[in-house]
C-alpha positions as CSV (number, residue, x, y, z in Angstrom):
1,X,97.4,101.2,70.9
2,X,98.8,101.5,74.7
3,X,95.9,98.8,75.9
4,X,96.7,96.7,72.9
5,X,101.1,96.9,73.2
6,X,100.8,96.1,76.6
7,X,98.3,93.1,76.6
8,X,100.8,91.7,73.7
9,X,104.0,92.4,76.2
10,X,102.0,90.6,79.1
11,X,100.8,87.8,76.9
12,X,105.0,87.1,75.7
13,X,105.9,87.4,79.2
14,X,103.9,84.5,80.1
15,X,105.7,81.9,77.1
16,X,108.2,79.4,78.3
17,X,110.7,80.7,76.5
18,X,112.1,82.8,73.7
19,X,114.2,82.8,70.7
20,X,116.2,86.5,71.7
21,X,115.1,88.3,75.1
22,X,116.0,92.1,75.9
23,X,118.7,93.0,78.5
24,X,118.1,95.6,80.8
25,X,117.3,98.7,79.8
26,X,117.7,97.5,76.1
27,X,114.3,98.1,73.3
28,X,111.6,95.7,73.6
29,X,108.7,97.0,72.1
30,X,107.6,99.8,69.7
31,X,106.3,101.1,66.7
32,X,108.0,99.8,64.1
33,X,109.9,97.5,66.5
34,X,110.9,93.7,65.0
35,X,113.2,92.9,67.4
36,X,112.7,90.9,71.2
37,X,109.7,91.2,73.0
38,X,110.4,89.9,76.3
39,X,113.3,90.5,78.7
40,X,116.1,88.9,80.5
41,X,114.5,87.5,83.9
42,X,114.2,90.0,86.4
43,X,113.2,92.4,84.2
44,X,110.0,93.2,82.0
45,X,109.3,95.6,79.0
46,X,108.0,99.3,80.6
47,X,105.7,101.4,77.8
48,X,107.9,104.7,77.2
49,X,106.2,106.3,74.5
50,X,104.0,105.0,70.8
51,X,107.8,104.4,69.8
52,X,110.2,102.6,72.5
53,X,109.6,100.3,75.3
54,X,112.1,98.8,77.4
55,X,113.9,96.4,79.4
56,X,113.6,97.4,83.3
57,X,113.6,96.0,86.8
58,X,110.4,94.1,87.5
59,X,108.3,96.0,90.1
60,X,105.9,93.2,90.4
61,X,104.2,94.5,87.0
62,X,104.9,93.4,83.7
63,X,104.2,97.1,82.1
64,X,104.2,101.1,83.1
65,X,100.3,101.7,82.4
66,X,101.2,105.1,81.1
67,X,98.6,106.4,78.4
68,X,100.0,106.0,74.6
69,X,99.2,109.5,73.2
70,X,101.9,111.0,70.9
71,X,102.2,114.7,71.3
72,X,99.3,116.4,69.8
73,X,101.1,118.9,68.1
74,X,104.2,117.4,66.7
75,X,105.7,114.0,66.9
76,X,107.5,112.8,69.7
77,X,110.6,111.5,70.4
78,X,112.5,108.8,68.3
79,X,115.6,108.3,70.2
80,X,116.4,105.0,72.3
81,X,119.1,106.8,74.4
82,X,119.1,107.0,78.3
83,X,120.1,110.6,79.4
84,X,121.9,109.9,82.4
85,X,124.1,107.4,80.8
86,X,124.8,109.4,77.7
87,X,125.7,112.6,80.0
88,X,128.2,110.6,81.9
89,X,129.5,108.3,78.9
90,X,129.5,110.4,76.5
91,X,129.9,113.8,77.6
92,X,132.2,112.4,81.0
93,X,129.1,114.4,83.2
94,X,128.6,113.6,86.8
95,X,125.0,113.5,86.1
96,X,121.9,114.4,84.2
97,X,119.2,114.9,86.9
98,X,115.4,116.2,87.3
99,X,113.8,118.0,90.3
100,X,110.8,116.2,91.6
101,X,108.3,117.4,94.4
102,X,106.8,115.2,97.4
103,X,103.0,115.3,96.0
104,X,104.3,114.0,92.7
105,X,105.8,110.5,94.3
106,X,102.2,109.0,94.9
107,X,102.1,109.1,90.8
108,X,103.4,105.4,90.0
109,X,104.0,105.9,86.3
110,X,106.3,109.0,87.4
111,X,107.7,107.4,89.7
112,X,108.7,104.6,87.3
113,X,110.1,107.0,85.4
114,X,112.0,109.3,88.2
115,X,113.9,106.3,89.9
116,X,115.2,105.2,86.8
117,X,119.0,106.4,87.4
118,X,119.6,104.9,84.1
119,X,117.8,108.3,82.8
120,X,118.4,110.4,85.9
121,X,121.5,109.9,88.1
122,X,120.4,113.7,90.2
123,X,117.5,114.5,92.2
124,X,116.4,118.1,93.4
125,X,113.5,118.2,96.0
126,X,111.5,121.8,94.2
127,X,110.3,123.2,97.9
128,X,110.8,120.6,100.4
129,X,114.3,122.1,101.9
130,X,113.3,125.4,101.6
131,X,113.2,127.6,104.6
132,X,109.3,127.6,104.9
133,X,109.1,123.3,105.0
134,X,111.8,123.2,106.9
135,X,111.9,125.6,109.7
136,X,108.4,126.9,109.6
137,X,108.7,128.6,113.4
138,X,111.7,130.1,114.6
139,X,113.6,126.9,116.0
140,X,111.3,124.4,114.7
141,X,112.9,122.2,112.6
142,X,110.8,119.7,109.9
143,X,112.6,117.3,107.6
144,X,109.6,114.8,106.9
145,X,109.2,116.0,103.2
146,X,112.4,116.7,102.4
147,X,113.5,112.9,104.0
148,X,111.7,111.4,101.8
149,X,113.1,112.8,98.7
150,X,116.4,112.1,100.3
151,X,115.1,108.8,101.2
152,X,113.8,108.3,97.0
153,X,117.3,109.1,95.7
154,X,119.3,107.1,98.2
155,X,117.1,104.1,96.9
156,X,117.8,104.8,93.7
157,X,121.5,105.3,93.6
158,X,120.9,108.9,92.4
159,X,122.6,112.4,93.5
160,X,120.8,114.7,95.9
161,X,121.3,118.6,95.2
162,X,120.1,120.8,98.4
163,X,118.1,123.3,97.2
164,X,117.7,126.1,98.8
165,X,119.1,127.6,102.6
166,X,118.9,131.6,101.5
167,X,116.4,133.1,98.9
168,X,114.3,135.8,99.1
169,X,111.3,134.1,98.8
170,X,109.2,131.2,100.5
171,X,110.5,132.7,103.8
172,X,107.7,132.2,106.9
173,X,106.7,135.7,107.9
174,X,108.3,135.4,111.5
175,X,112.1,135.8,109.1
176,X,110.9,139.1,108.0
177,X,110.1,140.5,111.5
178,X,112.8,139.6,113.1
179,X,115.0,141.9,115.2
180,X,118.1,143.4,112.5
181,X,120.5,142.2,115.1
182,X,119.6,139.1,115.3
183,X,119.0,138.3,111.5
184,X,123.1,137.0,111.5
185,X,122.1,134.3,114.1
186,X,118.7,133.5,113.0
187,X,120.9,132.8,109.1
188,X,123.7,130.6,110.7
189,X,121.5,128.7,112.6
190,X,118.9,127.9,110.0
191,X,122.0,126.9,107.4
192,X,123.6,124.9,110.2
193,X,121.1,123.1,111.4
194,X,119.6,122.0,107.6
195,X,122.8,121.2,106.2
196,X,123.7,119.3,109.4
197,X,120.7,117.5,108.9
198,X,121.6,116.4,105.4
199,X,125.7,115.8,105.9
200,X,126.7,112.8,103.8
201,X,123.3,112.7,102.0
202,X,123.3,116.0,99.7
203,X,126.2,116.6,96.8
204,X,125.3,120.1,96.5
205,X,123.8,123.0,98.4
206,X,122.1,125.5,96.5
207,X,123.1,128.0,99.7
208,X,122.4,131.6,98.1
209,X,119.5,131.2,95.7
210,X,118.1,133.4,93.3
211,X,120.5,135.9,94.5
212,X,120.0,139.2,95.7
213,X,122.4,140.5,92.6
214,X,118.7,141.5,90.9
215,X,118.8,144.0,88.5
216,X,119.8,142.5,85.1
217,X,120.6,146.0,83.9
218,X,123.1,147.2,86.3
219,X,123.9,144.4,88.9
220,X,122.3,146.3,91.7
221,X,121.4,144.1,94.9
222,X,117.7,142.9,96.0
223,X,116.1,145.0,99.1
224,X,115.3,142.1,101.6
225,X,115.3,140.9,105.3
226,X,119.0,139.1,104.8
227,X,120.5,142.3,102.5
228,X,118.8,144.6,104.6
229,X,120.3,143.5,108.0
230,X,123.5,142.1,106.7
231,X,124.3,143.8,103.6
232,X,126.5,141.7,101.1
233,X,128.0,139.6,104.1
234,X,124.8,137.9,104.3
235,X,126.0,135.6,101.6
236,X,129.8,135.1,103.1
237,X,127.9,134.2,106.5
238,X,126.0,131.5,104.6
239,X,128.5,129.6,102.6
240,X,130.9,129.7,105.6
241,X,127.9,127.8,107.8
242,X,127.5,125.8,105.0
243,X,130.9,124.6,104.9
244,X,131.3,124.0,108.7
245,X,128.6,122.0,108.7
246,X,129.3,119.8,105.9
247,X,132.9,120.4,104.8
248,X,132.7,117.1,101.8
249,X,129.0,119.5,100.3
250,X,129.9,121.3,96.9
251,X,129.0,124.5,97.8
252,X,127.0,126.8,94.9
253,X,125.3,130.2,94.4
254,X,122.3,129.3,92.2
255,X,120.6,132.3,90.2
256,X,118.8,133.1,86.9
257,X,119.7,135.6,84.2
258,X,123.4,134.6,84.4
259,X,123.6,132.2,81.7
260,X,125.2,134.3,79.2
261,X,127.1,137.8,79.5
262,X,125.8,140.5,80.5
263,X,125.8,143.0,83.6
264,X,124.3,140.4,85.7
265,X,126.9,138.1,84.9
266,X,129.5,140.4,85.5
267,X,128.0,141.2,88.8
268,X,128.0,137.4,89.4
269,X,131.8,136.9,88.5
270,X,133.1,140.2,90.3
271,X,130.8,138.5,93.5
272,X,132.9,135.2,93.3
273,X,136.2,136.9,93.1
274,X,135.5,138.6,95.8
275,X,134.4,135.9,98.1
276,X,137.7,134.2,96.9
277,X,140.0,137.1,98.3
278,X,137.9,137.0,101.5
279,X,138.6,133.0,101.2
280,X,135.4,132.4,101.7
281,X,134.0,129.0,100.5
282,X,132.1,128.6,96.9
283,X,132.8,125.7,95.0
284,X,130.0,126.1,92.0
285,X,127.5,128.4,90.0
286,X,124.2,127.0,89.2
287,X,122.7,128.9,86.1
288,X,119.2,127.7,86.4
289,X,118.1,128.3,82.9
290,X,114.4,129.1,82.9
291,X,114.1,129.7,79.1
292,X,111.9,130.7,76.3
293,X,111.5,128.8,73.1
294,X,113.2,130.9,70.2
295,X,115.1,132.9,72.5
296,X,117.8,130.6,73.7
297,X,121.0,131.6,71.7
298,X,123.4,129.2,70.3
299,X,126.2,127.2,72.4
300,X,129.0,129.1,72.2
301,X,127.4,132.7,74.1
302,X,126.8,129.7,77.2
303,X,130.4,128.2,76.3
304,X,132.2,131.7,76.5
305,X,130.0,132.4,79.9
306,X,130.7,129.4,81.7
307,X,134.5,129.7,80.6
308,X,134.5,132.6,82.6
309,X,132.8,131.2,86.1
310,X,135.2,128.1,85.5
311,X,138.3,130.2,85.0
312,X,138.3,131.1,88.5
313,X,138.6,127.4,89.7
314,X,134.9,126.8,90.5
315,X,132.3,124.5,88.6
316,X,129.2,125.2,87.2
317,X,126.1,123.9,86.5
318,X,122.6,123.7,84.6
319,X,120.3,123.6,87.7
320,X,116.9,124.0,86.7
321,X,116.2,124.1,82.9
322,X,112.8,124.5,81.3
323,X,112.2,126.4,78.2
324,X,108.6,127.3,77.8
325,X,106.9,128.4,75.1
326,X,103.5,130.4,74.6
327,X,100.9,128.0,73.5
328,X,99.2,126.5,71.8
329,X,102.8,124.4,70.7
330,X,102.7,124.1,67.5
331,X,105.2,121.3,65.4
332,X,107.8,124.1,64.1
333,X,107.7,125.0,68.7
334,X,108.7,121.7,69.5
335,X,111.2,121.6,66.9
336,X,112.9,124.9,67.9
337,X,112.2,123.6,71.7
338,X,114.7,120.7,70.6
339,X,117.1,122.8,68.9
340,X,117.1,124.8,71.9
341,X,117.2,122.2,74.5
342,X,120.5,120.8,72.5
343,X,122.1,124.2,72.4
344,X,121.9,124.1,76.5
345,X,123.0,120.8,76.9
346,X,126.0,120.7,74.1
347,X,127.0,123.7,75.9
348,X,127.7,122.2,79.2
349,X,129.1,119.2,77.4
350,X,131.4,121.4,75.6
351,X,133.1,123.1,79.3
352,X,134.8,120.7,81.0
353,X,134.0,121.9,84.6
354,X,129.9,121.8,83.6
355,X,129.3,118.9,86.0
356,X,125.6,118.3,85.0
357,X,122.3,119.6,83.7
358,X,119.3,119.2,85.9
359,X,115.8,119.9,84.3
360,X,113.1,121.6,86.8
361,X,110.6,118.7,86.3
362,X,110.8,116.8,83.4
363,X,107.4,116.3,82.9
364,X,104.8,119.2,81.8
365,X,102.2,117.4,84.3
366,X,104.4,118.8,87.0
367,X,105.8,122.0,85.1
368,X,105.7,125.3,87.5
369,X,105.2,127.2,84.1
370,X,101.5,127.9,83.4
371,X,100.7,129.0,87.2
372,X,103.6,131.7,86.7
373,X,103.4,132.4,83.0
374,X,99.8,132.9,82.0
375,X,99.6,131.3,78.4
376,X,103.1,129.3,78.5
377,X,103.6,126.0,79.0
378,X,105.1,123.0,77.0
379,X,108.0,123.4,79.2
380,X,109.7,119.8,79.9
381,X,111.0,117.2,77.6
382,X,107.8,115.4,78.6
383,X,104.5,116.0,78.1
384,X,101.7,116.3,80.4
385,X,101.3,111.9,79.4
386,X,104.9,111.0,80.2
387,X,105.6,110.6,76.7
388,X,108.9,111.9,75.4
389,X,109.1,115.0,73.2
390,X,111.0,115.8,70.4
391,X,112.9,118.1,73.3
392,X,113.9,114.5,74.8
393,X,115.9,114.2,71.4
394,X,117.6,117.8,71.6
395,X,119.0,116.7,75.0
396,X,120.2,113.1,73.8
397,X,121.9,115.1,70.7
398,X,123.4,117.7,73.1
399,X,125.3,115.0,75.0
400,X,126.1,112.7,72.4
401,X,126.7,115.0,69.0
């Protein structure tokens, strides 16, 4: 059917003229589909899934030669919305965004996808400004990866979230042995020196990631080089860096488990009021949202959570939401995925101060999920062929309903 849609699309494009052409970014092909099958000049019909094509910026091709295969499991999705748009039409968002990684922009069809700011208006590189690619010797700086994701969203009039200066983990092994007094210097001048780099390009900094506030139970704090040597003014030394080094950067703790109450989130609020007193500079909580299908509660336990982060006078955001379920996905999965996906996204629609929702991939050819959850995948609102899932529909309904 893909071969066959494609070949037709090509064969239009070729005729002198039409009767009624697509504009940009408008439906041009399609099961079912009566309506134009050519486009406006300067443009030409991209394969999305079995049921929508459209209108898009000619690349010097005619069609996206991505394979036609509906979801195995479940049908896919139906609507003709563009997610970015919606978010900031619809819902007044600054953005709805994807992460991406620097292998995964040799992948044309992706790519055709990923720099279409009509769908994504927000880019996160996944590893390529994290302390390992970027200062993998002590005082050796490399930007080359994380450049050219820079590089990618500049070129596609998209937002660029830093991400990540402080975490716990992909730290090189010379961070962990060195000496406890110099830890402070060796965390300034690593956040400097990044953010620096990046002034002017990046909205966001995801400064303190996956925070040290661990312990979903009771709040406690994460054992490790920065806590160890700095104790809690680790993370005061970091956003203050931050800030003199890019005072326009929105400046964000970005964690996991905070989404909705509970002692974590607590531990989370009680941490920003306190950096306020010390008037020390956050501007944002990320609540990165790694889910599970049938386990995401309904809108209003994220509403009444976020109220309480944007109540102090800071925003918030969804910064890295997946929600994977154990497989094989089954139709009543996706269908719940979708329901879930639109509780997370009507949510942050619903606070005013929810600047955007950012999904960690947006394609399961790219998801992190089954390397880290043995059995689990079926994580993105994309499957592994870049065909939109019935997820893709949750999200359009979260934003527009």
């Amino acid at each position: 059917m893909a071969r066959f849609s494609a070949f037709f699309v090509s064969f239009l494009s070729l005729l002198p003229f039409a009767i009624a052409q697509s504009q940009e970014w408008g439906q041009c092909g399609g099961m079912g589909w009566t309506g134009p099958t050519t486009c406006v000049s300067g443009t030409s019909c991209v394969f999305m899934n079995d049921f929508y094509s459209q209108g898009a910026a000619s690349t010097g091709t005619t069609t996206v030669t991505t394979t036609a295969t509906t979801t195995a499991t479940g049908s896919g999705s139906t609507s003709t919305a563009m997610l970015n748009t919606i978010a900031k039409a619809n819902a007044n968002k600054l953005y709805f965004g994807s992460a991406t990684d620097n292998s995964e922009l040799s992948d044309t069809a992706y790519v055709a996808i990923l720099k279409n700011n009509a769908e994504f208006g927000q880019i996160t590189p996944a590893n390529s400004m994290k302390w390992d690619a970027t200062e993998p010797s002590n005082g050796v700086f490399s930007f080359t990866n994380g450049d050219q994701i820079a590089s990618f969203a500049k070129a596609n009039g998209q937002l660029l979230r830093g991400h990540n200066l402080a975490w716990y983990q992909q730290l090189p092994s010379w961070v962990n042995s060195v000496p406890t007094a110099q830890v402070g210097s060796v965390l300034t001048t690593h956040v400097t020196t990044v953010v620096k780099h990046y002034a002017g390009q990046v909205y966001a900094w995801d400064v303190v990631n996956g925070m040290s506030i661990y312990n979903p139970h009771d709040g406690s704090w994460r054992s490790f080089v920065f806590f160890n040597a700095l104790g809690q003014n680790y993370v005061s030394m970091a956003l203050t860096a931050a800030r003199a080094a890019d005072p326009a950067a929105k400046l964000y703790i970005n964690d996991y488990n905070i989404e909705t109450a509970g002692a974590k989130a607590t531990a989370m609020l009680n941490l920003v009021k306190a950096l306020q007193a010390a008037k020390v500079p956050i501007d944002g909580i990320g609540m990165e949202s790694h889910l599970i299908v049938g386990e995401v509660p309904a809108a209003s336990a994220f509403i009444s959570n976020f109220e309480q982060f944007t109540a102090l006078g800071i925003e918030v955001a969804v910064t890295e939401l997946d929600i994977r379920m154990t497989l094989p996905a089954t139709p009543a999965l996706l269908a719940q995925q979708k329901t879930d996906y639109q509780n997370v996204v009507a949510a942050c629609k619903a606070v005013a101060k929810c600047v955007g929702v950012t999904i960690w991939d947006y394609t399961d050819k790219y998801s992190w999920v089954p390397s880290t959850f043995s059995g689990q995948g079926e994580a993105c609102p994309w499957d592994a062929n870049l065909v939109r899932k019935p997820a893709y529909d949750g999200i359009a309904a979260g934003f527009t309903n």
